[in-house]
VOMARGU-568190 format. One record per residue: y, z, x of N, C-alpha, C in turn; residue in three letters. Coordinates in steps of 0.2 Angstrom, whole numbers, plus 5000, padded with zeros to 4 digits. Example, Ala and Ser with C-alpha at 12.3 -4.5 7.8 and 13.67 -1.06 7.14 Angstrom:
<atoms>
497250395066497850395062498450395066ALA498950355064499550365068500050395064SER
</atoms>
This chain:
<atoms>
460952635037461052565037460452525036UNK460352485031459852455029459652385034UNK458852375036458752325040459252265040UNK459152215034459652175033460052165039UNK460752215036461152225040461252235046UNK460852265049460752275057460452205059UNK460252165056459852115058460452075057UNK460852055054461552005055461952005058UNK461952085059462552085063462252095071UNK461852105073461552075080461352005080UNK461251985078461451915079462051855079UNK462551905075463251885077463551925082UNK463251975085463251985090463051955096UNK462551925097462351885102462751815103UNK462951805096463151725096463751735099UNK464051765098464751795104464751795110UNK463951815111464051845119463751785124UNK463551735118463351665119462651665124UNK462451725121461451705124461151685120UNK461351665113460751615110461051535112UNK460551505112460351425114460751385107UNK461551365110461751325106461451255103UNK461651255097461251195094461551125095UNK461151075097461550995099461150945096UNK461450905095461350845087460650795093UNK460450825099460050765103459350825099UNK459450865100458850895097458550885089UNK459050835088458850835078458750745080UNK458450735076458250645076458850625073UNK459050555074459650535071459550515064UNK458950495062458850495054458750545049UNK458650595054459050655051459450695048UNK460150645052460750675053460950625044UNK461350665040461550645036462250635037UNK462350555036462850525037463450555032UNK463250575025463750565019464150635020UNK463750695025464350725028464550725031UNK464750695034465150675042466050675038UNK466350695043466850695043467250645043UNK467650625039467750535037468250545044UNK468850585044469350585046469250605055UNK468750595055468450625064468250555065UNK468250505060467850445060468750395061UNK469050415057469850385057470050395063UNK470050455069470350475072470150425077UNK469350415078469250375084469250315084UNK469250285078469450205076470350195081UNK470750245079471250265079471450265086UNK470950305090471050305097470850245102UNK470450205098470150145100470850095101UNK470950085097471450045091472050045098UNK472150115098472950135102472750115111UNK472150105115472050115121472050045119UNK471749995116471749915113472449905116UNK473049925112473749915111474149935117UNK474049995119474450005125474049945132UNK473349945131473249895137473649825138UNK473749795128474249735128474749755131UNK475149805129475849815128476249815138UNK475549835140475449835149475649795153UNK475449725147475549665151476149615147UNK476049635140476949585138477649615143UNK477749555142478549545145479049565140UNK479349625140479849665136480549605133UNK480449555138481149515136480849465133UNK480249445131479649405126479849445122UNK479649495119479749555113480349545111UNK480949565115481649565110481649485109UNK481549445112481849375110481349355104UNK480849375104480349365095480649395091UNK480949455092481049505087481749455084UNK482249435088482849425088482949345085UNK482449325086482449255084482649205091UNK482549205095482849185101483449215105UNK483649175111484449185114484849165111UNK485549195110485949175105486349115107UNK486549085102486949015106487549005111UNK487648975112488248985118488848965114UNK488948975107489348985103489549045100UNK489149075102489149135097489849185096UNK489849225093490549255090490549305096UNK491249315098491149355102491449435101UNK491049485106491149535101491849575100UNK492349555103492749555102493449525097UNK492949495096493349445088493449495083UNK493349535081493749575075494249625076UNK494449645084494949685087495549625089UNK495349565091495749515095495849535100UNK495249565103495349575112495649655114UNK495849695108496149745108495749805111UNK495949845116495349875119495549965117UNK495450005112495750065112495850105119UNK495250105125495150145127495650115134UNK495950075136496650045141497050025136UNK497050015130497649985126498049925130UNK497449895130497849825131497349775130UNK497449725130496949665128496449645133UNK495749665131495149625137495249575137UNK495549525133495249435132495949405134UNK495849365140496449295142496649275135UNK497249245136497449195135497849245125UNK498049175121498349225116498049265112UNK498349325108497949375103497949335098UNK497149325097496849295088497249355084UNK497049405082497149445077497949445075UNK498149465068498749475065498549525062UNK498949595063499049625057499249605051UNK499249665047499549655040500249655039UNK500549715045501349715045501549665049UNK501149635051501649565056501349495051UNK501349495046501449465040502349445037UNK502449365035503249385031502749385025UNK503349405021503149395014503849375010UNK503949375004504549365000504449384993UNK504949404988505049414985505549404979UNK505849404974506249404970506249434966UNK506749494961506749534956507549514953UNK507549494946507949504943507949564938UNK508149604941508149654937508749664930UNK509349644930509449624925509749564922UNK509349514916509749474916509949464907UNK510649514905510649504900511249494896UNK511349484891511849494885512249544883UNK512949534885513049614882513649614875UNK513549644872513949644864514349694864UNK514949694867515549734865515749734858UNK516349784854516849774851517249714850UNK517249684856517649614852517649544859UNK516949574860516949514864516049494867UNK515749454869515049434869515149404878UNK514549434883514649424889513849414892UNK513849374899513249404900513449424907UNK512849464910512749504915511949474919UNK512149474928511549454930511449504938UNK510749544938510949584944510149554949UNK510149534953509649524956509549544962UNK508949544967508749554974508049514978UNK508349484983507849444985507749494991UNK507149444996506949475000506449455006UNK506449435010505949385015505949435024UNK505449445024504949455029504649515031UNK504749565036504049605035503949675032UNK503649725033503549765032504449825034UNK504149805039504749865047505649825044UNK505649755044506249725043506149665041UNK506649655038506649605033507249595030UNK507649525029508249495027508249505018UNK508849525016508849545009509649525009UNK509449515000509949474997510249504992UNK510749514990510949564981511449544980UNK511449514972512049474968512049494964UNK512449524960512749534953513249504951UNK513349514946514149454943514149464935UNK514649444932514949444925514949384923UNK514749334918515049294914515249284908UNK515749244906516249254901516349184901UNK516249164893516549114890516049034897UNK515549034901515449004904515649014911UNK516149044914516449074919516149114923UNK516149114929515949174934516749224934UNK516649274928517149304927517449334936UNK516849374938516649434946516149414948UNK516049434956515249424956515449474964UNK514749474965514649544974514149514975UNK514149484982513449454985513449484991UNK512849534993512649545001512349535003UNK512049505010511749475015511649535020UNK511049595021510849625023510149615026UNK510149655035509649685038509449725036UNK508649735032508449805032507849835035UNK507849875037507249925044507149975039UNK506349985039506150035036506150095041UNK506450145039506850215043506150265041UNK505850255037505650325034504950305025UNK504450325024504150325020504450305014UNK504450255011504850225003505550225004UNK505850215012506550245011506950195018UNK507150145019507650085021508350085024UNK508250085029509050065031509350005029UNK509949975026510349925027510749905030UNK511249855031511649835036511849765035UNK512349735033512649685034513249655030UNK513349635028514149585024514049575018UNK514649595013514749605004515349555004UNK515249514999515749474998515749454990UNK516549474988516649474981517149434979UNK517049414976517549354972517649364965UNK518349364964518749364957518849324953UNK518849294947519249274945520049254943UNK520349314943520949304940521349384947UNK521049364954521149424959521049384965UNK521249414970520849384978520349424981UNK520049384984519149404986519449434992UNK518749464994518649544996518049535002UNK518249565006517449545012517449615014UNK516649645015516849705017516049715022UNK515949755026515449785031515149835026UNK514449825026513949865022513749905026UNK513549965024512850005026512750095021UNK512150065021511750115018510950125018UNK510550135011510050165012509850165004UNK509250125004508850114997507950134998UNK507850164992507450214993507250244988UNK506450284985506150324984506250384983UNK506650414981506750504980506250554975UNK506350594981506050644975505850644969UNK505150634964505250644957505250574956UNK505250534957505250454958505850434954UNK506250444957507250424956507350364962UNK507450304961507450254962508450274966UNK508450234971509050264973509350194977UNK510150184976510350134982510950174982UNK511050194988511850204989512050154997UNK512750124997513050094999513750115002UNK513950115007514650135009514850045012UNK515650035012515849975012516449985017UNK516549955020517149955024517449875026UNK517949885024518649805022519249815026UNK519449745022520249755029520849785025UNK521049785032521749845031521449915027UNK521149935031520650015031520550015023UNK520149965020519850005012519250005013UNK519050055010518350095008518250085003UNK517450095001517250084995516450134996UNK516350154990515750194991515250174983UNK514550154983514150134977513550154978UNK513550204970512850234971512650194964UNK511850204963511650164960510850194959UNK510650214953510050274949509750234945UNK509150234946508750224940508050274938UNK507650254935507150294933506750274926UNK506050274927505650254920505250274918UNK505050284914504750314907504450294904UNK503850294906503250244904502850284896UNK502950264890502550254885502250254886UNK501850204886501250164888501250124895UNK500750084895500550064901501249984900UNK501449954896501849884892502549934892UNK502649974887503150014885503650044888UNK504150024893504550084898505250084895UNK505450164895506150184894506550184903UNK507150164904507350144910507950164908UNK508250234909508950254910509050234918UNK509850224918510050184923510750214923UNK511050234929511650264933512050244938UNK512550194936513050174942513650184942UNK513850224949514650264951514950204955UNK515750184955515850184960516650194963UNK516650224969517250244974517650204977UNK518350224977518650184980519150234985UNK519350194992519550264997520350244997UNK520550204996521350194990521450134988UNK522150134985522150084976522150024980UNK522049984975522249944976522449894968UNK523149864970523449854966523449764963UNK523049744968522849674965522149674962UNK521949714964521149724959521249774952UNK521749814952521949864947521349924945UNK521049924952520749974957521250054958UNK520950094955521450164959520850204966UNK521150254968520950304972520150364968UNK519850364974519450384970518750384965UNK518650414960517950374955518450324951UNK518150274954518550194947518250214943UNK517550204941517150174935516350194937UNK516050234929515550224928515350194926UNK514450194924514250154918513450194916UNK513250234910512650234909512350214904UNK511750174906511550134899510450154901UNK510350154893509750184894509450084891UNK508850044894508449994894507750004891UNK507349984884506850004884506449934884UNK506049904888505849844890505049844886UNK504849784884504049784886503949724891UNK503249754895503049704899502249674895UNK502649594895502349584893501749544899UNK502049544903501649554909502049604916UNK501649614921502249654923502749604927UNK502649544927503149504931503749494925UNK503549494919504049464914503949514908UNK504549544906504649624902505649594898UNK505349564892506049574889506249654886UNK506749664886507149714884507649724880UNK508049794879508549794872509049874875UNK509449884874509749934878510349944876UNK510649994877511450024876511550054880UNK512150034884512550054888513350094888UNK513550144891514150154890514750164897UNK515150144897515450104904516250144901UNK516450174908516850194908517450224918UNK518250194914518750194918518850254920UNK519150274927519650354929520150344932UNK520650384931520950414937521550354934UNK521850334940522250274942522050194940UNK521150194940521050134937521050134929UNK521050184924521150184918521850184917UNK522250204921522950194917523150114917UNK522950084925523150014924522949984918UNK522049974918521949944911522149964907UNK522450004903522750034899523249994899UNK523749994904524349954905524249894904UNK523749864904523749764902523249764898UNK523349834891523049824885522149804886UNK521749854889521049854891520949924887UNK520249934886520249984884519550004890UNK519850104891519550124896518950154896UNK518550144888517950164887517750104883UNK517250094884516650054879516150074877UNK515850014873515050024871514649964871UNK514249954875514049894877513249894874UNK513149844869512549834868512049774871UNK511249794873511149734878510549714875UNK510449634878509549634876509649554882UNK509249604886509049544891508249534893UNK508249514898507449484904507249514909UNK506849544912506849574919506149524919UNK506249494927505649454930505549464938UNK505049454940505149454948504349424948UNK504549384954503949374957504049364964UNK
</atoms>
């Protein structure tokens, strides 16, 4: 091994074993010390350290409730909103109201609201006669329940030829789907009027089939049973095809109305509307309407005929 070597490595020996005389900046003059190497960041730390023993000495002595009220802007007014104003006192965790006196807040289900749909109000062009037809449903107050109205009627020549007016309860029972309940009142022209007990069930079906079936019950035990289908067909977003399906039953004849037992009469007409807005959609349509059983032979018998063709051009609006 060459001097050199033996000669560095005993003195990194030594320097280990810490018997040579460590070097200290008092034994170098301070004009000697060159400042341009100095470590800036050994210079940051201690400014640093300064700085922070400065701050916690303040921080020793402010008043914690001086700090939030700077930070805060002051104490809040003695107006202020209380934090309970957007539940209206409602406390999930006891379900019941923390705040005296009445609940500020309204749901959105404990809202009324109202409505009205004319859903058909048209023209219809028979073989040998010119008529118009008007089918509507109104509707006032909430989500769960709410008072509903439904009219339809014939006229002819100026005359309220028929008409069915009910005055129903309805409760929503079920997602898109309503119970009903109350009193159907029809008026003839050329026959005696008819009061009957309502109840049924209007509603959203499968496949989005529009549905109102109705069962009736009158005096001196008559039944009646009315279902009532729609569906649409959107073209475009303006453009809809609307076939349209109503049955109705009678649970027996009745010989002032020239009513029989059973399916009286259907009627299937397809509507193809535009909206021109969606509250207001004129439309144009053909229908086909048709007698059974016991009710076809009477018309028959006072020279009516038991099938038709009805063509239509009417208005659907609602607001």
């Amino acid at each position: 091994m060459s001097k050199p070597v033996i000669l560095i490595s005993t003195v990194l020996l030594l320097l280990g074993m810490g018997t040579l005389p460590a070097w200290s900046a008092e034994d170098t003059p301070m004009e000697e010390m060159n400042m341009e190497g100095m470590d800036h960041s050994t210079m940051s730390d201690m400014d640093h350290n300064e700085t922070s023993k400065k701050g916690n000495s303040n921080a020793a002595t402010m008043d914690h409730g001086d700090m939030t009220s700077s930070m805060q802007g002051g104490s809040a007014p003695a107006d202020a909103r209380d934090p309970h104003a957007y539940s209206g006192g409602y406390s999930i965790e006891s379900g019941k109201y923390a705040l005296p006196g009445k609940r500020i807040l309204v749901l959105g289900d404990e809202h009324n609201f109202g409505s009205l749909v004319m859903d058909r109000f048209e023209s219809v062009r028979t073989s040998d006669n010119t008529s118009a037809t008007y089918d509507l449903q109104a509707w006032f107050g909430r989500d769960y329940d709410r008072l509903v109205l439904k009219s339809e009627g014939d006229v002819d020549n100026g005359t309220l030829e028929e008409a069915s007016t009910e005055v129903l309860w309805n409760h929503a029972i079920a997602a898109f789907w309503d119970s009903q309940f109350g009193l159907r009142f029809d008026t003839n022209n050329e026959g005696p009027e008819r009061n009957w007990l309502a109840l049924g069930v209007q509603g959203l079906a499968p496949y989005w089939f529009e549905l109102d079936i109705t069962a009736y019950l009158g005096e001196e035990s008559r039944s009646a049973l009315s279902i009532e289908a729609e569906y649409e067909i959107l073209f475009t977003q303006k453009l809809v095809l609307q076939p349209r399906l109503e049955a109705n039953f009678s649970g027996k004849k009745d010989l002032q109305l020239g009513t029989g037992a059973g399916l009286t009469d259907t009627a299937f007409g397809i509507r193809l509307r535009y909206e021109i807005r969606r509250e207001f959609a004129p439309y144009v349509g053909i229908e086909w309407a048709s007698l059974y059983g016991d009710t076809a032979d009477m018309a028959r018998a006072t020279g009516l005929e038991s099938n038709e063709t009805r063509v239509l051009a009417g208005l659907r609006f609602w607001f």
